[in-house]
N, C-alpha and C positions, 0 to 999 in steps of 0.2 A: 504494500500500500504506500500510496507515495506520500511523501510532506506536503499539506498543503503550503501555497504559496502566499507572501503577503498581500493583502490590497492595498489599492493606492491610501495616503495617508497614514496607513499601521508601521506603528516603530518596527523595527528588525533589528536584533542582537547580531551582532559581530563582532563582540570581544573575543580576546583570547578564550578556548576550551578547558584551558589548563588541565587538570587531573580525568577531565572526562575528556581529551583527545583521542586517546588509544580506543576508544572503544563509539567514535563517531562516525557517521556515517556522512560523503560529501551529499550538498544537495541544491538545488535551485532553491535562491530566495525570493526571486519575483522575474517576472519576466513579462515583460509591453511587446508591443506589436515592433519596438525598434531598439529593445534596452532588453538584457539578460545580466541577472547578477548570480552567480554559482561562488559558493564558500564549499572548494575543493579541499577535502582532509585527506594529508599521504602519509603513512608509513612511511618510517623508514629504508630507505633502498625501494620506495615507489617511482619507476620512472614511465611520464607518458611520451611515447613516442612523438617523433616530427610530426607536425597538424600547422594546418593554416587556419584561422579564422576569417568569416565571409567581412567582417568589419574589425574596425579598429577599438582596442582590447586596452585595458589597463589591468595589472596584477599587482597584486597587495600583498605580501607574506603578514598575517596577523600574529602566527605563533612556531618557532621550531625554525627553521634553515631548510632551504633548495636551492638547486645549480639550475639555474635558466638560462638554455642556450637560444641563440640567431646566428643571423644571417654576421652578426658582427663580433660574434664572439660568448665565450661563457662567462656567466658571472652568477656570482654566490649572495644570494639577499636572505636577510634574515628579518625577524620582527618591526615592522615599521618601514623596511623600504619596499619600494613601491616604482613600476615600471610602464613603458607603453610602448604599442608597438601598432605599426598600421598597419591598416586590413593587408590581408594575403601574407605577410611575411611569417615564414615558415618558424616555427619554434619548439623549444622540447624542454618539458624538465623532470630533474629528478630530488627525491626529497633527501637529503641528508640528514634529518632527523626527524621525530615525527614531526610534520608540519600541518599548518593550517593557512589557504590562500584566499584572496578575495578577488576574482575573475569579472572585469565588468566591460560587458560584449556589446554593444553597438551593433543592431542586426541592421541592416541597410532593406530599402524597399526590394522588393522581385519585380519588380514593373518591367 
């Protein structure tokens, strides 16, 4: 059964998981007709392969360390840094310890 999703105006927690990390599940927090927000939870040594996104993405590490790679190289973010990247460009990462991320997706029209 899935999480239900926020409605517009309802608060959403995204602080750290702290002690309940290991045992969460990632999941969409809300998602519009042009906005997707996912609070992706990884294990450590979880890595998601190369993926492109159809729009332009911003990543949040909230809790824990990941190596997130591009087109221009790898880099190591941990709690409070935060990245962007425009649509299509290819990227991968992997969690170096358990982490928790904040994915926030830009879907663009299909017209």
């Amino acid at each position: 059964m899935a999480s239900p999703r926020a409605a517009a105006g309802e608060l959403i927690d995204v602080r750290p998981l702290g002690d309940a990390l290991p045992d969460s599940k990632s999941r969409t927090l809300m998602r519009s007709d042009h906005l997707e927000v996912v609070r992706l939870v990884l294990p450590m040594g979880k890595h998601i392969p190369e993926h492109r996104a159809p729009g332009e993405i911003t990543v949040q590490c909230i809790e824990g360390a990941v190596k997130f790679g591009t087109s221009a190289g790898t880099q190591s973010m941990r709690a409070g840094d935060m990245l962007f990247l425009l649509a299509g460009e290819p990227h991968w990462l992997e969690a170096l310890e358990n982490a928790s991320v904040l994915v926030t997706l830009y879907l663009p029209c299909n017209d």
